[in-house]
DSSP file (Angstrom, degrees, kcal/mol; ACC not computed):
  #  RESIDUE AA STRUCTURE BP1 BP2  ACC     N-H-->O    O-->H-N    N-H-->O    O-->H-N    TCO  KAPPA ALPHA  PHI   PSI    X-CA   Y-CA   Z-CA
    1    1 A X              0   0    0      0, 0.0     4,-0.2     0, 0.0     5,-0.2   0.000 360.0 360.0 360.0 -49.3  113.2  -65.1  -86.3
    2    2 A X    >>  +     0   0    0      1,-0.3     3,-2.9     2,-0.2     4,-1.2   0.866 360.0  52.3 -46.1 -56.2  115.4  -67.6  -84.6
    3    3 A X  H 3> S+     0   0    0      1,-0.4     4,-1.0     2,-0.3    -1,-0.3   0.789 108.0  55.8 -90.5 -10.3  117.8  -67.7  -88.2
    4    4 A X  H 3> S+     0   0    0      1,-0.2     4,-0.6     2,-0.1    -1,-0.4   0.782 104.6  42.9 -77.8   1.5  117.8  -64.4  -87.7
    5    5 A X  H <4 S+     0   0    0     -3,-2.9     4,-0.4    -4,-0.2    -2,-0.3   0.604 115.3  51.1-118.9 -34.2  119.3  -64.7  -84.1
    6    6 A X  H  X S+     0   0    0     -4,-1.2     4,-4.1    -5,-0.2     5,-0.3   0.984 105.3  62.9 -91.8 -65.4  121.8  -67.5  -85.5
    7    7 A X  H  X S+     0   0    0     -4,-1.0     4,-0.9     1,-0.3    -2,-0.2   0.705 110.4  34.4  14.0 -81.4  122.7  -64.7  -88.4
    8    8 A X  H  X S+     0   0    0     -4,-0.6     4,-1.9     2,-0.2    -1,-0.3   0.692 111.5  62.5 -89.8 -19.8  124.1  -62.1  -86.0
    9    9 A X  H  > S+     0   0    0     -4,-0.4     4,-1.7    -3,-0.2    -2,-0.2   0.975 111.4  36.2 -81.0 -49.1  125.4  -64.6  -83.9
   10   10 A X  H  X S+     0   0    0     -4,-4.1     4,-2.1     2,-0.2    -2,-0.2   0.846 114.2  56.2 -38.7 -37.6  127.7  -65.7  -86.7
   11   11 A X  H  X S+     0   0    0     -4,-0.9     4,-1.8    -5,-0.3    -2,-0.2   0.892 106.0  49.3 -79.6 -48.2  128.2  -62.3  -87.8
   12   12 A X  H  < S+     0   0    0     -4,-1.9     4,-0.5     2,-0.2    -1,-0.2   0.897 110.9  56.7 -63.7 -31.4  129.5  -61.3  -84.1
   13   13 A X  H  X S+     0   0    0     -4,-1.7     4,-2.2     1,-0.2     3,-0.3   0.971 104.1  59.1 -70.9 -57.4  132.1  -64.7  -84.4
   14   14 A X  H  X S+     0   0    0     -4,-2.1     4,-0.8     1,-0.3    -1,-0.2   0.648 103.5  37.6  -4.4 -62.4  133.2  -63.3  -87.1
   15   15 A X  H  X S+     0   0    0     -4,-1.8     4,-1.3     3,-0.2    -1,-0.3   0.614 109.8  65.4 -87.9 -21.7  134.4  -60.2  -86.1
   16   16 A X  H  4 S+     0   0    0     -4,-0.5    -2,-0.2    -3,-0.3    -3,-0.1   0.995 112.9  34.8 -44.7 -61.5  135.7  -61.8  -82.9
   17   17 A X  H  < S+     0   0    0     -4,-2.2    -2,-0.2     1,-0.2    -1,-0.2   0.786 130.9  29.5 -58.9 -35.3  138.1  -63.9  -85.0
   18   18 A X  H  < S+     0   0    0     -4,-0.8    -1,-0.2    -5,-0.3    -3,-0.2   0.988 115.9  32.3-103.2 -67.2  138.9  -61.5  -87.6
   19   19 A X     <  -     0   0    0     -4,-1.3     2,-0.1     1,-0.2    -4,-0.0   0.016  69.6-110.2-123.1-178.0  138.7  -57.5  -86.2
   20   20 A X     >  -     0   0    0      1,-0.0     4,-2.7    60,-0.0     3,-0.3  -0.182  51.9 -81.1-101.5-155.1  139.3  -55.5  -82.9
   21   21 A X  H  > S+     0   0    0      1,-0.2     4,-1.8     2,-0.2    -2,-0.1   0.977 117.0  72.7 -72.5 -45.1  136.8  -54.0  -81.0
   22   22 A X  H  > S+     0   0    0      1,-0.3     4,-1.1     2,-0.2    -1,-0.2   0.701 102.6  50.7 -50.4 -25.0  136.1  -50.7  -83.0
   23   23 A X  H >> S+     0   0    0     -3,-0.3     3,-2.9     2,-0.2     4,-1.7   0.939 107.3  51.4 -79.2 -55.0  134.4  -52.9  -85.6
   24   24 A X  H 3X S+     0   0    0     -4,-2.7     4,-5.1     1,-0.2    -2,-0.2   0.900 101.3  64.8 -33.8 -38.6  132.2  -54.7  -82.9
   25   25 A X  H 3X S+     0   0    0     -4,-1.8     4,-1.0     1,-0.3    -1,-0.2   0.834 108.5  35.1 -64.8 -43.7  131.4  -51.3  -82.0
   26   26 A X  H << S+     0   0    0     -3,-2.9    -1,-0.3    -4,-1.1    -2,-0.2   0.501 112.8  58.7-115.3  21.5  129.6  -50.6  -85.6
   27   27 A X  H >< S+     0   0    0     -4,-1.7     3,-1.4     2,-0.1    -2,-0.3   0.877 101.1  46.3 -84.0 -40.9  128.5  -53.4  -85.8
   28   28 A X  H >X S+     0   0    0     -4,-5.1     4,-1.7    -5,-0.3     3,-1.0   0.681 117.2  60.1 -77.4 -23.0  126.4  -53.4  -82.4
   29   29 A X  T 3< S+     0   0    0     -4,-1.0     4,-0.5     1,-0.2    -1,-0.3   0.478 104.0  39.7 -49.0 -15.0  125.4  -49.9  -84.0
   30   30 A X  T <4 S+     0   0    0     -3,-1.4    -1,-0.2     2,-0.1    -2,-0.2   0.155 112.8  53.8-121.9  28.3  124.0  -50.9  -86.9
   31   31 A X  T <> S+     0   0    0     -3,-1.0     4,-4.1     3,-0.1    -2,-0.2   0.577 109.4  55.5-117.1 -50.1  122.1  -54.1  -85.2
   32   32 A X  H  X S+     0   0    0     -4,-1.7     4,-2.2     1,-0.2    -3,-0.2   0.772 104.6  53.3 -40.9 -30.0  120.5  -51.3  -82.4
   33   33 A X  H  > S+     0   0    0     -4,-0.5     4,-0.6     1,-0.2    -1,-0.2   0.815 107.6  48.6 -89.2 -12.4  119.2  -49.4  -85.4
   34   34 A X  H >> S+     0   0    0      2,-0.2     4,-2.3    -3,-0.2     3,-1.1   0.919 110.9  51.7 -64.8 -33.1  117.5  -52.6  -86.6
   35   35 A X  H 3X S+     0   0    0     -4,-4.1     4,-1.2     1,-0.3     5,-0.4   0.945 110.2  44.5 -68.4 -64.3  116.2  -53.0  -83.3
   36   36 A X  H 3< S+     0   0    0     -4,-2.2     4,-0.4     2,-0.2    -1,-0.3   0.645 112.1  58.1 -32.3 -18.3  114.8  -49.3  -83.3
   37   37 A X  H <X S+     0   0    0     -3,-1.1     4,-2.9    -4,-0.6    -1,-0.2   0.766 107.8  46.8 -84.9 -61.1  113.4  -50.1  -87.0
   38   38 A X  H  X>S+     0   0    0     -4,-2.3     4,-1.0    -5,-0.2     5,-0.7   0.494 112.5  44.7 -99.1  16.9  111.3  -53.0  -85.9
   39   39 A X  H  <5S+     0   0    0     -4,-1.2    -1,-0.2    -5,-0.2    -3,-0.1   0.646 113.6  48.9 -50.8 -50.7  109.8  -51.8  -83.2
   40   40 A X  H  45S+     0   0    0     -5,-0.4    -2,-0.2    -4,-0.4    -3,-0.1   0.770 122.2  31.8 -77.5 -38.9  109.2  -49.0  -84.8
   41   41 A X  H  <5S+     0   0    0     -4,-2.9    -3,-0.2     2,-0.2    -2,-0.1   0.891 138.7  11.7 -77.7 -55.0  107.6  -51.1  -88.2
   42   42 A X  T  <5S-     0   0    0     -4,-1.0     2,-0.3     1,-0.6    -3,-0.2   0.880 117.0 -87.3-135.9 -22.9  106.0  -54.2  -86.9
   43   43 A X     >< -     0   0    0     -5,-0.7     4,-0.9     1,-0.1    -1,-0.6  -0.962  51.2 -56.1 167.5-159.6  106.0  -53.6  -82.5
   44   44 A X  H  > S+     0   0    0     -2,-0.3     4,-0.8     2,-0.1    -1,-0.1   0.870 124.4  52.5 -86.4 -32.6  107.6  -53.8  -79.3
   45   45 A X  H  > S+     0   0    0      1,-0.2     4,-3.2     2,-0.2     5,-0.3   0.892 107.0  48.6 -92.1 -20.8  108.2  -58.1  -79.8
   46   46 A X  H  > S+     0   0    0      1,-0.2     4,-1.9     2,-0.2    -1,-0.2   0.916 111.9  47.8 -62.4 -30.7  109.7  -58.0  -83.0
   47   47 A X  H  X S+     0   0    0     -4,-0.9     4,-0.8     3,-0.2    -2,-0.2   0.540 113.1  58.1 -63.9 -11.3  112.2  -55.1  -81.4
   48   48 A X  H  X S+     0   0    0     -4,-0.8     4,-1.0     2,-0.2    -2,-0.2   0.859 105.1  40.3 -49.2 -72.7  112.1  -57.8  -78.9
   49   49 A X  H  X S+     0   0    0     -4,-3.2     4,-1.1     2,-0.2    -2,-0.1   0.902 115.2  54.9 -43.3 -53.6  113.4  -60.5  -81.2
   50   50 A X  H  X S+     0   0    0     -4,-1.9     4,-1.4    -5,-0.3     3,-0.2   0.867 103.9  60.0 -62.9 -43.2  116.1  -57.7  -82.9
   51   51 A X  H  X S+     0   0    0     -4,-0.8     4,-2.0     1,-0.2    -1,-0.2   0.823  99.9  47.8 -71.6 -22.9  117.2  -57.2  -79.5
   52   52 A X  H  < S+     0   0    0     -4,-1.0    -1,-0.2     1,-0.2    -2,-0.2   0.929 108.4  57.5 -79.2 -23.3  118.4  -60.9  -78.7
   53   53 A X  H >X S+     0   0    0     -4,-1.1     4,-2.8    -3,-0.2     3,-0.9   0.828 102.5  58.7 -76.0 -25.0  120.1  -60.8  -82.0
   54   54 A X  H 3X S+     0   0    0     -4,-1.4     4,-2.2     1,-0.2    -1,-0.2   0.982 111.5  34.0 -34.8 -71.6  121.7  -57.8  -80.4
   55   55 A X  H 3X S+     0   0    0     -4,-2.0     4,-0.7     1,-0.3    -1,-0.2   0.102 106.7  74.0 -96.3  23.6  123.0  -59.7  -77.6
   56   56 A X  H <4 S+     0   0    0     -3,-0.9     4,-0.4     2,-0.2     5,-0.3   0.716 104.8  46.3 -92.4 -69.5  123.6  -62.9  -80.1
   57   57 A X  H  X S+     0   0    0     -4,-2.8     4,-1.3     1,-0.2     5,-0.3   0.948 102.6  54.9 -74.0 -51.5  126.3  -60.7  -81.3
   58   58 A X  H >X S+     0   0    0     -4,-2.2     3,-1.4    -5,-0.2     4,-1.0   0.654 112.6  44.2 -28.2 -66.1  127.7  -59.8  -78.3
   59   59 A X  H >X S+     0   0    0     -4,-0.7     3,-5.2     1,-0.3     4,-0.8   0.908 114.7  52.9 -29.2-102.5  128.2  -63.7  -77.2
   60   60 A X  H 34 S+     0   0    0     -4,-0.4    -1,-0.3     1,-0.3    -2,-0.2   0.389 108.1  44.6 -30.3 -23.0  129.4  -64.3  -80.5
   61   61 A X  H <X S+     0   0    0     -3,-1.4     4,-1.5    -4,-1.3    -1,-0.3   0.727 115.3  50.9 -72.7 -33.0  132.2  -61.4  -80.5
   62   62 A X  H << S+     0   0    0     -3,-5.2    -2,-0.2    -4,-1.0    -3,-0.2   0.730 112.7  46.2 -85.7 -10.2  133.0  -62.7  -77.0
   63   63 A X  T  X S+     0   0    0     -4,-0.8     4,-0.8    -5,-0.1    -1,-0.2   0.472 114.1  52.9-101.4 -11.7  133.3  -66.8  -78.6
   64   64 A X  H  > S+     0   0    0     -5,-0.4     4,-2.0   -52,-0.1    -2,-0.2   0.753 106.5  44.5-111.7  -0.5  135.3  -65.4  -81.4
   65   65 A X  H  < S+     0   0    0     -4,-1.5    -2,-0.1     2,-0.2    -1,-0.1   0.477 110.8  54.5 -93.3   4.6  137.9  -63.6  -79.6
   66   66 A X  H  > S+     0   0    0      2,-0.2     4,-2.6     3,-0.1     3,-0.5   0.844 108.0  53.2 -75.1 -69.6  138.2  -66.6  -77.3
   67   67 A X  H  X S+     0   0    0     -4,-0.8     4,-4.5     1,-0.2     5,-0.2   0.900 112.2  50.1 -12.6 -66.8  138.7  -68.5  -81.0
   68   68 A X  H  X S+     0   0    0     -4,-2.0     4,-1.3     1,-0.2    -1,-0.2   0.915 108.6  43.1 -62.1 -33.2  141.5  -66.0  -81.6
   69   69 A X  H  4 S+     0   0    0     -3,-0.5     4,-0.3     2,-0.2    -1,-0.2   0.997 113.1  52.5 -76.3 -56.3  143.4  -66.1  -78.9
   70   70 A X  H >X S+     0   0    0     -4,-2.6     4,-3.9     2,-0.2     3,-1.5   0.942 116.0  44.4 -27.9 -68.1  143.2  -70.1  -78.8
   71   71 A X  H 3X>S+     0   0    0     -4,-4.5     4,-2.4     1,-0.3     5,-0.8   0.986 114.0  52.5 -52.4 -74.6  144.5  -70.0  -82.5
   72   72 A X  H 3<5S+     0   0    0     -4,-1.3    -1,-0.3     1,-0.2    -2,-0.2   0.565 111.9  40.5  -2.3 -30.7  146.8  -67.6  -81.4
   73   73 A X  H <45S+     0   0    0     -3,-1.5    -1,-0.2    -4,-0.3    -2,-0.2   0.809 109.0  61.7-111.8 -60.2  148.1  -69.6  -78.7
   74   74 A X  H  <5S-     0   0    0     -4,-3.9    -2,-0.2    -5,-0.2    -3,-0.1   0.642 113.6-120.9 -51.1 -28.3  148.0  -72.6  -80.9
   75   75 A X  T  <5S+     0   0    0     -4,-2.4    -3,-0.2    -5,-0.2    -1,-0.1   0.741  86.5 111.6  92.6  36.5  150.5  -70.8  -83.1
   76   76 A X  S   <S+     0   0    0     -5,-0.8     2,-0.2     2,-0.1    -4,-0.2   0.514  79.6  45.0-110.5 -10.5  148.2  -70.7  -86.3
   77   77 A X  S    S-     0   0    0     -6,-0.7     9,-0.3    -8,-0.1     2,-0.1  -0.648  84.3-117.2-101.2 172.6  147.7  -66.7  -86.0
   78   78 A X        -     0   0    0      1,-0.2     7,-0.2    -2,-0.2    -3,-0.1  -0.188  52.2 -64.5 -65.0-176.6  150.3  -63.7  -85.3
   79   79 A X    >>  -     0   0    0      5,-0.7     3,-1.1     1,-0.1     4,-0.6  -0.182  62.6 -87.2 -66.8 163.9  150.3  -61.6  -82.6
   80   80 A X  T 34 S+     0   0    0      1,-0.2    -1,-0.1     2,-0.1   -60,-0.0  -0.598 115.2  11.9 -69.5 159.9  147.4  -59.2  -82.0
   81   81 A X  T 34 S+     0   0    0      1,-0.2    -1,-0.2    -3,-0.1    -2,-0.0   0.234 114.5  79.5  69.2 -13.5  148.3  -56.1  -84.0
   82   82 A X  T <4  -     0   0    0     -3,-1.1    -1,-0.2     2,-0.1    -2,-0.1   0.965  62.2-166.5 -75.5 -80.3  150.9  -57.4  -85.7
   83   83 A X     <  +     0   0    0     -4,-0.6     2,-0.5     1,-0.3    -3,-0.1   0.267  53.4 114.3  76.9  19.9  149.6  -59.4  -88.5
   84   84 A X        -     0   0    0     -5,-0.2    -5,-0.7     3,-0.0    -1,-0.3  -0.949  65.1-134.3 -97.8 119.4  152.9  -60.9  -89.1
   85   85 A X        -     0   0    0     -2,-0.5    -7,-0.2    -7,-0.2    -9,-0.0  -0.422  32.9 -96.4 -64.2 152.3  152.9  -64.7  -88.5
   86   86 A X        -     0   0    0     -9,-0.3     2,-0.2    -2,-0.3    -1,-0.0  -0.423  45.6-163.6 -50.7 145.6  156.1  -66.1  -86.3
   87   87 A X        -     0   0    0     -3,-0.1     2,-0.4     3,-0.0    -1,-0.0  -0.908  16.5-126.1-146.5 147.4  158.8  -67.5  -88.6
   88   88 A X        -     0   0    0     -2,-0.2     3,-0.1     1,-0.1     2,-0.0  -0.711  23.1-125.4 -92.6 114.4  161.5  -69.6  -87.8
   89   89 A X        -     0   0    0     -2,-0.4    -1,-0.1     1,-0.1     0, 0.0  -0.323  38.7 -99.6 -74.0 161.0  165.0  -68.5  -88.8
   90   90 A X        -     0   0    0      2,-0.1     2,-0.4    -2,-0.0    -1,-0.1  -0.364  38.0-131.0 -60.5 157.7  166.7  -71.0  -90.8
   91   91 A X              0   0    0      1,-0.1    -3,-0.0    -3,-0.1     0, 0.0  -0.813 360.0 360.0 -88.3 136.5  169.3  -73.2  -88.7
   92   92 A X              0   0    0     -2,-0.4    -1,-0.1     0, 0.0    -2,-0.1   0.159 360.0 360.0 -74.0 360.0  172.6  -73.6  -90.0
């Protein structure tokens, strides 16, 4: 259970770095219907288990938009929304 807990917690860094919120959004929908699935299949602690991976991604969405913004800052991203990195006109 635990690499399952490591899983979504990757999965949530992930989308920090990479996507906006509207992806977290089905992503934390489609980890609630695992939780509702194994509850429902093997009991209330394995929907137990499913639920920390729940809130595994959450942390992890909130450590990977820290990530972005840091890269971001660092000047190795664009802006949010953009997707254009900064370029430097030539000097003459």
């Amino acid at each position: 259970m635990a690499f399952s807990i490591a899983i979504h917690f990757l999965a949530g860094l992930v989308t920090g770095v990479v996507f906006r919120v509207r992806v977290l959004l089905c992503l934390v929908a489609v980890v609630l219907i695992e939780c509702i699935a194994m509850a429902a299949m093997f009991g209330l602690r394995a929907g137990l288990w499913s639920l920390a991976s729940l809130v595994m991604v959450e942390m992890g969405y909130l450590g990977g938009g820290y990530l972005r913004s840091v890269l971001e800052r660092a000047g190795f991203l664009g802006e949010l929304g953009t997707g254009i990195r900064p370029t430097r006109s030539p000097e003459l």
